[in-house]
C-alpha positions as CSV (number, residue, x, y, z in Angstrom):
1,X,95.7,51.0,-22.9
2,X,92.5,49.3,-21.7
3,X,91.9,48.3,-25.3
4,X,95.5,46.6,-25.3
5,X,94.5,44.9,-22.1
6,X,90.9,43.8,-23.1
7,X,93.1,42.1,-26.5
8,X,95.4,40.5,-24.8
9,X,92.9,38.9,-22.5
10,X,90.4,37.9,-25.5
11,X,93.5,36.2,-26.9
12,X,94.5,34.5,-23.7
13,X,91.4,33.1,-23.5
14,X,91.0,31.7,-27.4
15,X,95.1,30.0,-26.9
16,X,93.5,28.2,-23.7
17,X,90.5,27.3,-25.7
18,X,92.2,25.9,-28.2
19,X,94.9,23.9,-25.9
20,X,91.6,22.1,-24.4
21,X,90.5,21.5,-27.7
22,X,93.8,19.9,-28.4
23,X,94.5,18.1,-25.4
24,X,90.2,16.8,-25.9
25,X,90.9,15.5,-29.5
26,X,94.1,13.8,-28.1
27,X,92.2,12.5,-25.7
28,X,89.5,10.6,-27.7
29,X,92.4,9.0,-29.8
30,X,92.9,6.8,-26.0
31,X,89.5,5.3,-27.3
32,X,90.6,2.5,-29.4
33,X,89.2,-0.2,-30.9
34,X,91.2,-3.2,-28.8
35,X,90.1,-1.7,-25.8
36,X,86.4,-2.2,-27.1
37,X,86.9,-5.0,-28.7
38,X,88.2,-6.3,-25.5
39,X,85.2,-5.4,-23.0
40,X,83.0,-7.0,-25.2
41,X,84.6,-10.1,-25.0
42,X,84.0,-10.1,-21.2
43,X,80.3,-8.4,-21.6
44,X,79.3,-10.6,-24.5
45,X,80.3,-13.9,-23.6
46,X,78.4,-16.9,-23.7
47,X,79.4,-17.6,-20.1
48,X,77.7,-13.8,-19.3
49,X,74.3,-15.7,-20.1
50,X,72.7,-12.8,-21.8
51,X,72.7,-10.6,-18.1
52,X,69.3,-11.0,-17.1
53,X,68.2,-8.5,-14.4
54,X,68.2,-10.5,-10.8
55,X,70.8,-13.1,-12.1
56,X,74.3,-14.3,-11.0
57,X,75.5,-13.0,-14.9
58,X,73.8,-9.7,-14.1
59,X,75.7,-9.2,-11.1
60,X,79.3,-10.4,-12.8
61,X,78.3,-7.9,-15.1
62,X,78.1,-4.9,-12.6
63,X,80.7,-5.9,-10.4
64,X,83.1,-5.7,-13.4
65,X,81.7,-2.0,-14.4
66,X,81.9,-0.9,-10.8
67,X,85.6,-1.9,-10.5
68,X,86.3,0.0,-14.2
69,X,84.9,2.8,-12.4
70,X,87.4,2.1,-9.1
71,X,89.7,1.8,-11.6
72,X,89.3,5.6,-13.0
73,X,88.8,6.7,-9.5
74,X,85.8,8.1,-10.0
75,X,83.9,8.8,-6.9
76,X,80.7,5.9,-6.3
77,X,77.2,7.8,-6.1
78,X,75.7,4.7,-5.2
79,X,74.1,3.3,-2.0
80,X,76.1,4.0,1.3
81,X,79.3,4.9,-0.4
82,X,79.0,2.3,-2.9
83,X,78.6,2.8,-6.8
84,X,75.7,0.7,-6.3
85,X,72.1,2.2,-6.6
86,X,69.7,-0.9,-5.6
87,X,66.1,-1.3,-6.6
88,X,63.7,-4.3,-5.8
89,X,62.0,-5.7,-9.0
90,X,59.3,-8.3,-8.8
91,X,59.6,-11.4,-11.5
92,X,56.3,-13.2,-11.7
93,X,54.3,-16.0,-14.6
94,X,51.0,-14.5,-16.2
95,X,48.7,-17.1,-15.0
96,X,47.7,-19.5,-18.1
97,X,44.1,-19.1,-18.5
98,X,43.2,-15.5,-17.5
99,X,46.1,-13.8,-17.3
100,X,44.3,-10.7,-18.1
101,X,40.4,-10.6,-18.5
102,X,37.7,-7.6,-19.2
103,X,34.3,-7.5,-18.5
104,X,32.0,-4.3,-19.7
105,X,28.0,-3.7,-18.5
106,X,26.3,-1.2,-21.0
107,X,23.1,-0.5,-20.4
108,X,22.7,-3.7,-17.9
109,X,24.2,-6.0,-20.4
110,X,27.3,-7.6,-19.1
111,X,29.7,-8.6,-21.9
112,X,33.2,-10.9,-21.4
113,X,35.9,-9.8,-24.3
114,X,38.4,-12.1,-25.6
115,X,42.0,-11.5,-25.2
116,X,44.1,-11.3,-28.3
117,X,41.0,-10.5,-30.1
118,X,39.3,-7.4,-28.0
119,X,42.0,-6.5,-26.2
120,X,45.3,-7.5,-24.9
121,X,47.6,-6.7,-21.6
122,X,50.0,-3.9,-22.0
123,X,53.0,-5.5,-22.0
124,X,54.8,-3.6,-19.0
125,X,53.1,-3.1,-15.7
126,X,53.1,-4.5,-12.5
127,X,53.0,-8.3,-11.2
128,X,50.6,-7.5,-8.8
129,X,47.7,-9.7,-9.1
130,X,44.8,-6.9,-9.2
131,X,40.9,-6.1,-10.3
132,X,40.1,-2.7,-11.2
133,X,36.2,-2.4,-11.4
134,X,33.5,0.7,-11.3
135,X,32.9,3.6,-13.9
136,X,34.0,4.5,-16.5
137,X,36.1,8.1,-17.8
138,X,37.1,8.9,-21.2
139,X,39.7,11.1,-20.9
140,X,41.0,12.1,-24.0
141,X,44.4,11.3,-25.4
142,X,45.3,11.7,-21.7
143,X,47.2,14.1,-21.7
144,X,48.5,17.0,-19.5
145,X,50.8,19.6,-21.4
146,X,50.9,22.6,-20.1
147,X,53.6,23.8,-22.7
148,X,51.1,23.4,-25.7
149,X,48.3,24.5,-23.0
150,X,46.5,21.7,-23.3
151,X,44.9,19.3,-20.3
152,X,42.8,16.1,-20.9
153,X,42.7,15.7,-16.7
154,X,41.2,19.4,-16.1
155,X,38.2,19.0,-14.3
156,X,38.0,15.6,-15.1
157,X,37.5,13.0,-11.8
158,X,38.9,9.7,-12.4
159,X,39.7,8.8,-8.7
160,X,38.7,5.5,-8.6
161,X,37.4,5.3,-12.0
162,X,38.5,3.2,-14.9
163,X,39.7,5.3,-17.5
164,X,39.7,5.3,-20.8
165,X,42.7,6.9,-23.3
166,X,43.1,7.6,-27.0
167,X,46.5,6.4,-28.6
168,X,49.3,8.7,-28.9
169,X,48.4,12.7,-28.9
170,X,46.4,15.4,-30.3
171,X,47.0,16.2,-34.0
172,X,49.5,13.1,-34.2
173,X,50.7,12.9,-37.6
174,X,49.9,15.9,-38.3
175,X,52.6,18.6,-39.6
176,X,50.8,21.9,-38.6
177,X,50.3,20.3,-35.0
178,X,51.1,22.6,-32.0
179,X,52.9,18.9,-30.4
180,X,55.9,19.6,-32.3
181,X,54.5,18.3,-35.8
182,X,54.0,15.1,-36.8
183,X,56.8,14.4,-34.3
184,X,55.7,12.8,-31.4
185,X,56.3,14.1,-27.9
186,X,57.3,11.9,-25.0
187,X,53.1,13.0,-23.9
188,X,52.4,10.2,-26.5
189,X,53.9,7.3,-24.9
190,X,52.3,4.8,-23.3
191,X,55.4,4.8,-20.6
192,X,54.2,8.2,-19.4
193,X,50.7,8.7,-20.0
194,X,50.4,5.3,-17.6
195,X,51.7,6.9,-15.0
196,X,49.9,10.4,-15.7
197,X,46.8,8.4,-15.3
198,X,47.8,6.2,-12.2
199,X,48.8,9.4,-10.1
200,X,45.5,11.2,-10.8
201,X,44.2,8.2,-9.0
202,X,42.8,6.0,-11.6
203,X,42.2,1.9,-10.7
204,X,42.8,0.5,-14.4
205,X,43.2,2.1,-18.0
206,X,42.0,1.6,-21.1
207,X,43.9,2.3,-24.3
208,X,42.1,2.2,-27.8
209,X,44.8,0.8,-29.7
210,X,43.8,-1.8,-32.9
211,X,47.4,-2.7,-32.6
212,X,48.2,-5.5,-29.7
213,X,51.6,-7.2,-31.0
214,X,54.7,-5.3,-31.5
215,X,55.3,-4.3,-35.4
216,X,58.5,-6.3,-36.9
217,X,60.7,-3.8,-38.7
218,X,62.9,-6.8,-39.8
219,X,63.1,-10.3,-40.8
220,X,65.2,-11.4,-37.7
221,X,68.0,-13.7,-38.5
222,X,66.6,-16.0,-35.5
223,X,63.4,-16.5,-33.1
224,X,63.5,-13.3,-30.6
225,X,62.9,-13.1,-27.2
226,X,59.7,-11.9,-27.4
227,X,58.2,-14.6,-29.3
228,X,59.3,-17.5,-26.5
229,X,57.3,-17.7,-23.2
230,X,58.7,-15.2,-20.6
231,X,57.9,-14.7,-17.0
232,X,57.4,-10.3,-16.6
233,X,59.2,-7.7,-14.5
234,X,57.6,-4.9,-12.2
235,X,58.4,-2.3,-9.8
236,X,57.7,-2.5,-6.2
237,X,57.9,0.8,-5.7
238,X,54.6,1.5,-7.2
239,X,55.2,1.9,-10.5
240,X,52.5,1.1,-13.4
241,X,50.8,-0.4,-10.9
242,X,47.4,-0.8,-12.3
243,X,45.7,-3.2,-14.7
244,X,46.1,-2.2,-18.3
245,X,45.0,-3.1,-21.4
246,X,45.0,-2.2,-25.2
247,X,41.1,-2.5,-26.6
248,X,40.1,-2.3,-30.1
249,X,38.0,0.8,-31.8
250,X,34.9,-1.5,-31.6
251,X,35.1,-2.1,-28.0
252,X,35.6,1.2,-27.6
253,X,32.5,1.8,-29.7
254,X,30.4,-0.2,-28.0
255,X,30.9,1.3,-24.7
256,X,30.4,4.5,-26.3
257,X,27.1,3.5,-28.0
258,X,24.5,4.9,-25.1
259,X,26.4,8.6,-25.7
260,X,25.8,8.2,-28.9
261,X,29.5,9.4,-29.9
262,X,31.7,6.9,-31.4
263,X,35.5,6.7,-30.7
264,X,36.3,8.3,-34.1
265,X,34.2,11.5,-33.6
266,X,35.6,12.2,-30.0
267,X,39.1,11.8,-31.8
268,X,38.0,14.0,-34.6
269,X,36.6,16.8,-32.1
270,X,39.8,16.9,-30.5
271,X,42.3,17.0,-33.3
272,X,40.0,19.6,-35.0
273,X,39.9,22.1,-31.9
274,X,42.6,21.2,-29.7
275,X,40.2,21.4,-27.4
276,X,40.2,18.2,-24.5
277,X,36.5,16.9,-23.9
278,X,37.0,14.2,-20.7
279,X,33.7,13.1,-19.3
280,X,32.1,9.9,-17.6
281,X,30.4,7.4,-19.7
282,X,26.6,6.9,-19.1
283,X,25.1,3.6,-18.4
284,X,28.4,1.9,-18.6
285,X,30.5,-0.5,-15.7
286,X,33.5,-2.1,-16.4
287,X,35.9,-4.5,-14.9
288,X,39.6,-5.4,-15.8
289,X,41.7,-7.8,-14.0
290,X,45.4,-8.9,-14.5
291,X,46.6,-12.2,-12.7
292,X,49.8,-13.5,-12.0
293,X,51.4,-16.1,-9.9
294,X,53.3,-16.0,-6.7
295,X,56.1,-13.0,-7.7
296,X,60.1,-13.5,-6.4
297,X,61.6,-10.5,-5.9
298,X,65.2,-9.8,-7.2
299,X,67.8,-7.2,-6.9
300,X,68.3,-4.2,-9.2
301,X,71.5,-2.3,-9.9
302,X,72.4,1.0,-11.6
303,X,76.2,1.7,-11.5
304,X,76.9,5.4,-10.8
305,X,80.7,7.1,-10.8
306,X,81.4,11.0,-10.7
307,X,84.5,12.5,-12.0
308,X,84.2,15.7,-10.4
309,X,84.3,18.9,-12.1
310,X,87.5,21.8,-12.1
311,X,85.1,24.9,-11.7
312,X,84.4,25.8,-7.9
313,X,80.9,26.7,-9.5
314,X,80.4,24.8,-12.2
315,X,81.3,21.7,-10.2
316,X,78.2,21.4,-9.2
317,X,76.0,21.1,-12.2
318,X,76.2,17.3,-14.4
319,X,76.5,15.9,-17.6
320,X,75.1,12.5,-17.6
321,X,76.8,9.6,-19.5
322,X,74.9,6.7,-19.9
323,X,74.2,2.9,-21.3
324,X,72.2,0.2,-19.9
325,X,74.3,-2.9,-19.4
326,X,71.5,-5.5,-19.1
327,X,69.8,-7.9,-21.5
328,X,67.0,-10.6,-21.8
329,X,69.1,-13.7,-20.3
330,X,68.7,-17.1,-22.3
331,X,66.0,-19.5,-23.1
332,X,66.5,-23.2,-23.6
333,X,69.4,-23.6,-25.8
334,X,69.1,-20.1,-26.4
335,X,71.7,-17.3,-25.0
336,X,70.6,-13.6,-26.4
337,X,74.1,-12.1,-25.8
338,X,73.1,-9.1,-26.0
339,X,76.6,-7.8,-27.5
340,X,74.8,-4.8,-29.2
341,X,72.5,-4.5,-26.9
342,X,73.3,-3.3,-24.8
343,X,77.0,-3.9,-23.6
344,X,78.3,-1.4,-26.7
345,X,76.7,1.2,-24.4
346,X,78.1,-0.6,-21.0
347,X,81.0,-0.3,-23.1
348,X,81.4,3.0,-24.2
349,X,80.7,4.8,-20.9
350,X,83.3,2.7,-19.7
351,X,85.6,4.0,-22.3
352,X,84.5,7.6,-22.0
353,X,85.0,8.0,-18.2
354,X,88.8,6.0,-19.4
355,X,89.5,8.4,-22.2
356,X,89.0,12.0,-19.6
357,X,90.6,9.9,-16.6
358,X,93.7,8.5,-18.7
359,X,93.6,12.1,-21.1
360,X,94.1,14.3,-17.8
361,X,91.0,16.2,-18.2
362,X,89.1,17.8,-15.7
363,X,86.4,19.8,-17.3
364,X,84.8,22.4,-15.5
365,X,81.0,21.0,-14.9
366,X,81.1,17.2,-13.5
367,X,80.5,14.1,-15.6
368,X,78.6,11.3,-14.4
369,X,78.7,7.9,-15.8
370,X,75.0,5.6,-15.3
371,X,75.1,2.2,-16.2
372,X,71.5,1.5,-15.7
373,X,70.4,-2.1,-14.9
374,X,66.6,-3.8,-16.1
375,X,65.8,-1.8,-18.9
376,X,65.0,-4.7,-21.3
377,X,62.1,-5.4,-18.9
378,X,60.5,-1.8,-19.1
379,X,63.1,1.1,-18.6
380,X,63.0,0.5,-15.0
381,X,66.5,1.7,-13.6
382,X,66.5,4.7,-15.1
383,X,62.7,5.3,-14.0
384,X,64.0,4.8,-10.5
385,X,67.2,7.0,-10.7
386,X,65.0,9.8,-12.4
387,X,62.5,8.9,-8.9
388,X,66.1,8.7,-6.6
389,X,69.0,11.2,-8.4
390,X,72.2,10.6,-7.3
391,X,72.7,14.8,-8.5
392,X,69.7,16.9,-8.7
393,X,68.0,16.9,-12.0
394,X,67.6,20.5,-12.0
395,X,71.1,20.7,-12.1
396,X,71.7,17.8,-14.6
397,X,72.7,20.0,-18.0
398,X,72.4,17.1,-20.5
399,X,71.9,13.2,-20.6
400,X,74.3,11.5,-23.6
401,X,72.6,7.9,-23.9
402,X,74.0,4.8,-26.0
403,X,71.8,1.9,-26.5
404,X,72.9,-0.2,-29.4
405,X,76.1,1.5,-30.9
406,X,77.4,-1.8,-32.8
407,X,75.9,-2.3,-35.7
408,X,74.4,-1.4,-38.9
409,X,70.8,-0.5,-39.2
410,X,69.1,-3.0,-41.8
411,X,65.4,-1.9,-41.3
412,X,62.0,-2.6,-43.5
413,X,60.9,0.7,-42.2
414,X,63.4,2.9,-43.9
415,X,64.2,0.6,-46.4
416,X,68.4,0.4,-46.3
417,X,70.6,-2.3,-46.2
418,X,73.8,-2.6,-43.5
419,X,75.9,-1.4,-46.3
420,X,74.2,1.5,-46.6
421,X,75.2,2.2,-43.3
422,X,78.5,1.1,-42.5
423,X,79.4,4.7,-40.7
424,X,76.1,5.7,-39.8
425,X,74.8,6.5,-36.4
426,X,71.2,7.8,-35.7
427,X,71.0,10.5,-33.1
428,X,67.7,10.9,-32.0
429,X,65.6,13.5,-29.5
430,X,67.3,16.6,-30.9
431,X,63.9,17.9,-31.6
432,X,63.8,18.8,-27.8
433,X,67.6,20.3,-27.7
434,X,68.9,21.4,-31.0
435,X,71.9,22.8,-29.1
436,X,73.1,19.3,-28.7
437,X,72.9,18.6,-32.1
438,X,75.3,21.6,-33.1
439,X,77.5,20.4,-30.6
440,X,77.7,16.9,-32.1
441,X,77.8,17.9,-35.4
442,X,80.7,20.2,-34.8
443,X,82.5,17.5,-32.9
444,X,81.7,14.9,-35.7
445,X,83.4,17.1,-38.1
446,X,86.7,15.9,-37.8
447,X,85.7,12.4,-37.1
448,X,83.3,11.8,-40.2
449,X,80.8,9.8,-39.2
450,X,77.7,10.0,-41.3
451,X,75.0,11.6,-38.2
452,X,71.1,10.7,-39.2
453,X,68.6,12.7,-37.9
454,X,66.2,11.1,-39.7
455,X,63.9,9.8,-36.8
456,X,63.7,13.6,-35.7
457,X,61.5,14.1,-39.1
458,X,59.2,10.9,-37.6
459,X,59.9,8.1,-35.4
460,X,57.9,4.9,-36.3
461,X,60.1,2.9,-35.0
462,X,59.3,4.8,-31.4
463,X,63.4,4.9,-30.9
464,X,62.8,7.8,-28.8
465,X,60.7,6.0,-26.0
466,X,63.3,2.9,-26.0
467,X,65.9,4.2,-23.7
468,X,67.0,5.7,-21.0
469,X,67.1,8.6,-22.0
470,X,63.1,8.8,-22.3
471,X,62.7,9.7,-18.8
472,X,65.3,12.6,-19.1
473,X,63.0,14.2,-21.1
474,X,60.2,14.2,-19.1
475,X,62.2,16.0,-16.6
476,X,62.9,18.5,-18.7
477,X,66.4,17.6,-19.1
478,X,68.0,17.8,-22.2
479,X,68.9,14.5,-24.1
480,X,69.8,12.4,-27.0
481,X,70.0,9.0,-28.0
482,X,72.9,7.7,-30.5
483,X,71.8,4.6,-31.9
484,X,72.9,2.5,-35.0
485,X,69.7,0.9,-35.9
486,X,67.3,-2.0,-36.0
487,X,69.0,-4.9,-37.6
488,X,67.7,-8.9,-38.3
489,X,69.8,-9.7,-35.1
490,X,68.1,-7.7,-32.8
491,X,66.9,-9.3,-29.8
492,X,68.0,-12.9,-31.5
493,X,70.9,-15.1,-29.9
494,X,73.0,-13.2,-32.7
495,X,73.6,-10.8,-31.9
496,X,77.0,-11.8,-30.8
497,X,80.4,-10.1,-30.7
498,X,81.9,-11.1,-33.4
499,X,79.0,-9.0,-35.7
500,X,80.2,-6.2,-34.1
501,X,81.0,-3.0,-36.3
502,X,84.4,-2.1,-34.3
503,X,86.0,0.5,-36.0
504,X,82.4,2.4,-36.5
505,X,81.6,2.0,-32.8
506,X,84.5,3.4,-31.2
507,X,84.5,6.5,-33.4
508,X,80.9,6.7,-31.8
509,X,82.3,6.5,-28.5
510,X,84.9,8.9,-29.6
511,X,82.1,12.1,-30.8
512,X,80.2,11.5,-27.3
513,X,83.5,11.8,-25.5
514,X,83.9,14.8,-27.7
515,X,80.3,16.2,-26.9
516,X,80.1,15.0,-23.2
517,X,83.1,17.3,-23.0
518,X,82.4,20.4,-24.8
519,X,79.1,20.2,-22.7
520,X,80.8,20.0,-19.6
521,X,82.9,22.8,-20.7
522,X,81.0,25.2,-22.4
523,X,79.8,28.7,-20.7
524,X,76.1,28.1,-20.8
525,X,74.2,24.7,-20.6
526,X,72.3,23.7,-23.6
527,X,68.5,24.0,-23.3
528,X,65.3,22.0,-23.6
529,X,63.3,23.1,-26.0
530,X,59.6,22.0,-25.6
C-alpha cells in the first residue's frame, strides 16, 4: 500500500512539473518580436540622445522602465517606496596639461615621466583632484584569494604607501594554473584589484601594464566614443578613489634597480612558486597626482521591481534579472544610440518580467528585475546596488545579465563574420556556475539557438569584466552574461535600431525567461563554483 501511495505521489508531482513546463514554454511565446521591436523604437530614438547618465534623456529613459514595471505590478525596491535606487555621480574635465603626472626619486635622483609614453591614467577612477606621495610597496599581482590560498597583502603594510601591482594574476595564461587555467578570475581585473588595494589603505597604485589604449577588436564602421574628448564619471561614495596609473615594464625597472630584481624576475618567482613576495622598495619615493576641474554632480538611477515568489519559503530567496539601460550620450553632430547597447538588455528585462506577469506565473523563489543606470562610465550602478542590495546577496540564487543582445558578433579576435553568427549568442562566466549553463542549454533545446561558450576557454576580449554582472561574482553569487558580440558598430553612432537582429534577440530574451524561471523554480539553487 505505501508503495502504491509513494507512486501515485511521484507521479503527481512529474504531471505538475510538466504543466509548469507547459504553461513556461507558453509563456515565452508572449515574447514577440513587435513588442521588441517596439521598445526600441522608444529606447533607441534619436530624440533619446544616446541616455547619458545625469541627463534629461537618461531620466525619460527610466521613467519609461519604471512605469513598464507599474505596469506588471511588480512591487518598487527602490528608494522610499519608489522603484528608484539613487546614487550621486561626479562629472568632471581632466585638466589639459597635467591631468595626471608621476614623479619617482631613486636613490636621490628625482625623475618626471611622460604621460602616454611612461604611463598613462587608468581610465576609471575618481574626479577628485588628489596627490598620493611617500613609499613605495610592490605587492604582487595584488591579489587576495583565499580559495586558491594565495595572498599578495599578507603581512604586507601599504597604509599610506604607494603601491605597486603586476597585471592580471598568478600563472595567467597558463593551463595548469590553480586560477582556474588560463581563464582569468574576476582577482585579475583591474575593477577589483583597485579597490582590494584602496581598502587595505593604500594612497595611489601602480600598475605595470605596457598596454595604455584600449585594443580595437574591430574596424568600427564610424569614430567611437572613446576616441572624441569626454569629460569622466566617479563615485562619491568613495569608490576608486585614488590616483592610478598604468606604467611601463621599464619604469617599473628602474624603480626596481637599487633591489637589484627586475619586474620580470619577481613575475617569474611568483608564477613559478605560487608563492606571493610583497615587500617595500629601498631607496625609492614616488609621487602620482591626478587633476581635474571643478566636478558637477548628477543623479544616478537603478530601476528595481519584484514579482514576488509563490513558496512561503522560497519567497524569500532572488533571482536577479538584469540590463543596463544607459549609454555614452552624443557628441557634436554625433548621437551613439546605443540601440544594442544597451537598450536590448533595458529591453529584455522588460519583456521578461511582461512574459511571467502576462503568462500567470508565479514561481516559487522571487524574481527581481535591475535596470542598472551609469555603467558605460565604469560599472557604477551595479557597484552601488552590490554596496546597497535591495535583497540580500546571500540570498540572491543567480544574476541573468544582458548587455548587448542585438547583434551579430563581427570580431578580429575570433576571426568570424556577422553571418557566421546570425543565431549566435555568447554566454559567458559559466566557468564559475556550470549549473547555469545546463540549465540554459536544456532550455535552449527547444529554441535552437546556437550557445558559444567560447570566451569560457579564454576571454581576450575581457567580456567577463564588462557588465554587471562582474560584481555578482565577486560576491560569490552566481552569474552569466549572454552577449552577441563585438561588432564594427559598437560604441559608433550606428549602432542604431534599424541594425537590430530582431527575430535572434527575442529568442534570447525567450531562453533567459526560460532559465530565470527554471531557476526560480527548481529545488536547490545553482552554486558558485570558485
Amino acid at each position: 500500500m505505501k508503495k502504491a501511495i509513494l507512486i501515485m505521489l511521484l507521479s503527481l508531482v512529474a504531471i505538475a512539473e510538466d504543466r509548469r513546463t507547459a504553461n513556461s514554454n507558453t509563456a515565452a511565446q508572449l515574447i514577440q518580436l513587435g513588442d521588441v521591436r517596439s521598445k526600441m523604437f522608444f529606447l533607441a530614438a534619436d530624440e533619446m540622445q544616446g541616455r547619458l547618465v545625469g541627463t534629461s534623456e537618461d531620466t525619460i529613459a527610466a521613467n519609461y522602465i519604471a512605469s513598464e514595471f507599474m505596469r506588471l505590478g511588480l512591487k518598487p525596491l527602490g528608494d522610499d517606496g519608489t522603484y528608484f535606487q539613487s546614487f550621486d555621480i561626479a562629472r568632471a574635465w581632466p585638466k589639459e596639461q597635467d591631468a595626471f603626472t608621476l614623479a619617482l626619486n631613486v636613490n636621490g635622483q628625482t625623475k618626471f615621466y611622460q604621460r602616454g609614453h611612461d604611463f598613462e591614467g587608468w581610465w576609471v577612477q575618481s574626479v577628485n583632484s588628489e596627490t598620493a606621495k611617500g613609499p613605495i610597496v610592490f605587492l604582487g599581482y595584488g591579489v587576495n584569494a583565499p580559495e586558491y590560498g594565495y595572498n599578495d597583502f599578507a603581512g604586507a603594510d601599504i597604509r599610506g604607501k604607494l603601491a605597486m601591482v603586476l597585471a592580471r594574476e598568478p600563472q595567467a595564461d597558463d593551463v595548469h594554473s590553480k586560477f582556474k587555467g588560463a581563464w582569468d578570475t574576476y582577482h585579475s581585473y583591474d575593477w577589483y584589484k583597485i579597490e582590494q588595494v584602496r581598502n587595505a589603505g593604500a594612497t595611489g597604485l601602480l600598475i605595470v601594464n605596457n598596454v595604455f589604449q584600449f585594443r580595437e577588436s574591430r574596424i568600427p564602421s564610424a569614430t567611437p566614443n572613446y576616441l572624441l574628448r569626454e569629460p569622466k564619471y566617479g563615485m562619491e561614495d568613495g569608490l576608486w578613489d585614488l590616483p592610478v596609473v598604468d606604467i611601463t615594464s621599464t619604469v617599473a625597472d628602474e624603480l626596481l634597480s637599487p633591489s637589484g630584481k627586475t619586474i620580470e624576475s619577481l613575475k617569474k618567482g611568483i608564477d613559478d612558486n605560487l608563492k606571493p613576495n610583497s615587500f617595500q622598495l629601498t631607496g625609492v619615493t614616488g609621487e602620482v597626482s591626478k587633476n581635474f576641474n571643478m566636478s558637477t554632480l548628477l543623479k544616478g538611477r537603478n530601476i528595481i521591481g519584484v514579482l514576488e515568489g509563490s513558496d512561503p519559503v522560497l519567497k524569500k530567496q532572488y533571482v536577479v534579472v538584469s540590463g543596463h539601460y544607459d549609454h555614452v550620450g552624443s557628441n557634436s553632430t554625433r548621437i551613439y544610440r546605443g540601440a544594442d547597447d544597451n537598450a536590448s538588455g533595458a529591453i529584455g528585462t522588460i519583456e521578461i518580467g511582461d512574459a511571467f506577469v502576462r503568462g500567470g506565473l508565479r514561481p516559487r523563489r522571487s524574481i527581481v528585475f535591475v535596470c542598472f543606470d551609469a555603467e558605460e562610465e565604469g560599472l557604477y550602478g551595479s557597484a552601488y546596488y552590490i554596496s546597497h542590495p535591495s535583497v540580500p546577496l546571500a540570498d540572491t540564487v543567480a544574476n541573468l545579465n544582458m548587455d548587448m543582445i542585438g547583434r551579430d558578433e563581427e570580431s578580429l579576435t575570433w576571426h568570424n563574420t556577422a553571418e557566421q553568427n546570425k543565431n549566435m549568442v555568447n554566454v559567458v562566466g559559466t566557468l564559475y556556475n556550470p549549473e547555469i549553463r545546463q540549465v540554459i542549454e536544456q532550455q535552449n533545446q527547444t529554441l535552437g539557438l546556437r550557445l558559444d561558450f567560447k570566451t569560457d576557454t579564454r576571454d581576450p576580449e575581457n567580456w567577463f569584466a564588462r557588465s554587471d554582472h562582474f560584481w555578482f561574482a565577486t560576491k560569490s553569487v552566481p552569474q552569466v552574461l549572454f552577449n552577441t558580440g563585438e561588432q564594427p558598430d559598437y560604441h559608433t553612432e550606428n549602432d542604431s535600431r534599424d541594425r537590430i537582429n530582431y527575430p535572434k534577440m527575442t529568442k534570447i530574451i525567450q531562453l533567459i525567461f526560460l532559465t530565470a524561471d527554471t531557476l526560480a523554480n527548481a529545488p536547490q539553487k545553482p552554486a558558485f563554483t570558485p
